[in-house]
C-alpha angles and dihedrals in degrees: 000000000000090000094044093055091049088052094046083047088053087055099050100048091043086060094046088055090050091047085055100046099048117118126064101247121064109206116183122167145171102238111180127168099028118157090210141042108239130045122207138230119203140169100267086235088064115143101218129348092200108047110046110316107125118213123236098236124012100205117206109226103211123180089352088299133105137190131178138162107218132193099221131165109234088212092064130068119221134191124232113210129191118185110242091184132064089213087053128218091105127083137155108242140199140178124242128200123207108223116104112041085243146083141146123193123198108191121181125197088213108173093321098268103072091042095152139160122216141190143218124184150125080252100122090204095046083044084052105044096045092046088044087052097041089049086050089050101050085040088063096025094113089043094060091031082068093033090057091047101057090040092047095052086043093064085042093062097036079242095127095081123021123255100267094043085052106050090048086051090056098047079045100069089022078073154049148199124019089351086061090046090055097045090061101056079061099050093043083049089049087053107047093042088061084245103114096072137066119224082254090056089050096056097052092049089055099048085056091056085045096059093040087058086048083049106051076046091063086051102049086054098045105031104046082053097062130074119278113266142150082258099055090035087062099044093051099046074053088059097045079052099062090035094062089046090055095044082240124149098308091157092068084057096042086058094041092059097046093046097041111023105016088099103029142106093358119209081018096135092220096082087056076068092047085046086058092053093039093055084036083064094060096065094061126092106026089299110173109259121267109244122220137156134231145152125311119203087271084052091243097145102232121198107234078226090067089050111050104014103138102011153080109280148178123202114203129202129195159126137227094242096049101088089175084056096046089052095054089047080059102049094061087053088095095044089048090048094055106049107021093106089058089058109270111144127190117188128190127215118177132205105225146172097196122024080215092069087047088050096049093046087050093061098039094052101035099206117188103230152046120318126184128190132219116206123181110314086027097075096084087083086086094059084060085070097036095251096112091146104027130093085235158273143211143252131206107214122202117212089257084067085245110140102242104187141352125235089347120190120256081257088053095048094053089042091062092042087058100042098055101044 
């Protein structure tokens, strides 16, 4: 009976090794200064890591240390996140190729700012990826040396927004509820009015900018020059990307992508996120709105064409759990109201998880016209504006069906209404 226990024992313990060791990627790390327990592991293409999307591996970090024996596809590039707040919606990220069975990550929490994640590895393309972004950031060291500095004397001296945006911002996290909510129609209003900088803030926004544009220059120079991998086709659909964010020669990388990497790797998920630049790229310029249809509140599925075809329009979107999206949607409600009857048309479309969320928003912020949801598969509709993995954004629409302006203010709204009675 003794002998028959130990060998049942032997069993036991033999499955749970081989439960542990299933997967073909063994990932181990240092991971100090978390402020979590897990980290996360997701496709690279993932929508969004904070609303509903579920990793593919929650991995417990346990005396600083973490292990984990992952079934990934070599062909594909992921994304490791470790959460570098205790309120959450922030994390330090970094991609990880699959092509060695082997790799460890070290990740340290530093003073907040330089909250990285790094890799070592016999991975040629993780060896790649961490020596290309470590010669890019000595190449700009001295630019953000002098970047931090200004900002950091900026906060110092309370210079970066200006008074008024600032008081409301402190009574802002000093409270809760439906004052909060209140105090954020004001700040939104602040922002997209220009009055929440200083000239000094400005300026530091816009040397920022300035060093990003240097930076997508360093790697058009070095990564068009390397042979073609998972790991520079990722880098590069990361450059098309920022590009595309700062307005800055996104057509070099547009080309780049159909004459290097169109045909390329398929199946491989990074070119889902050159897809997402490609169709971002559509919305600039005065380029005509990309149509699409989805669910009313009766569930009768409307074409945005139907809609808007021939007038003035704004296209919102947004999200339940975006309250700066859902301020902004309320601060159109006078405009809409003024000038509703002379053919403007606003209509909502919300990028949600429950309709029971969307529901619930809908009757908190009453707003006076159409809204759609997009539900799962739905949410490609916001790779059609190039905001894949955004809570939203919105789009002023001429009666051409040219996009006139994105994000405009409320002024700006009502300036295109009149000038196009």
């Amino acid at each position: 009976m003794r002998k028959t226990i130990q060998f049942l024992f032997v069993l036991a313990l033999l499955a749970s090794c081989a439960g542990r060791n299933e997967g073909n990627f063994h990932l181990t790390g240092t991971i100090e200064g978390a402020e979590g327990k897990h980290v996360l592991v997701f496709p690279a293409d993932v929508k969004d890591i904070f609303h509903g999307e579920k990793p593919l591996a929650k991995i417990r970090i346990r005396n600083n240390k973490i292990e984990a024996f992952l079934s990934l596809d070599s062909n594909s590039v992921y994304e490791l996140f470790v959460p570098n707040r205790k309120e959450g919606g922030s994390y330090a990220g970094l991609p990880i190729f699959v092509d060695s069975p082997d790799l460890y990550v070290t990740y340290s929490k530093g003073d907040g700012r330089y909250s990285r994640i790094y890799s070592s590895s016999e991975s040629p393309l993780n060896s790649f990826y961490s020596s290309y972004r470590e010669a890019k950031e000595k190449a700009f060291q001295e630019d953000w040396a002098v970047y931090y500095g200004f900002s950091d004397e900026l906060h110092q001296n309370n210079g970066y927004f200006t008074k008024e945006y600032q008081e409301l911002l402190d009574r802002y996290y000093a409270s809760s509820g439906a004052k909060r909510d209140s105090l954020t129609v004001l700040l939104s209003k602040l922002e997209m009015s220009g009055e929440m900088l200083t000239p000094e803030g400005q300026a530091r926004d816009s040397l920022a900018n300035e060093i990003r544009k240097r930076e997508l220059d360093y790697d058009k120079d070095h990564l068009c020059r390397e042979k073609p991998t998972q790991a520079t086709f990722y880098l590069v659909t990361r450059a098309m990307k920022t590009a595309l964010d700062l307005s800055h020669d996104v057509s070099f990388w547009l080309s780049h992508y159909d004459e290097v990497y169109k045909d390329l790797f398929p199946g491989c998920n990074v070119h889902n996120l050159a897809k997402e630049a490609i169709e971002g790229a559509k919305i600039y310029g005065g380029a005509p709105y990309q149509d699409f249809t989805l669910p009313d509140t009766e569930g009768n599925r409307v074409s945005l064409s139907s809609l808007i075809d021939g007038k003035v329009a704004l296209l919102d979107l947004w999200a339940s759990w975006c309250g700066p999206c859902r301020s902004n949607s309320r601060l159109l409600v006078p405009v809409y109201e003024k000038y509703k009857d002379a053919g403007f048309v606003v209509v909502g479309a919300a990028r949600e998880f429950k309709d029971s969320e969307w529901r619930k928003a809908l009757a908190q912020d009453a707003y006076p016209w159409t809204n759609l949801i997009a539900l799962g598969e739905d949410h490609a509709v916001w790779t059609l504006y190039g905001v894949a993995n955004g809570a939203g954004a919105r789009f002023l629409i001429g009666p051409d069906g040219t996009i006139l302006k994105i994000n405009p203010t409320p002024e700006e709204v009502e300036a295109a209404i009149l000038a196009n009675r």
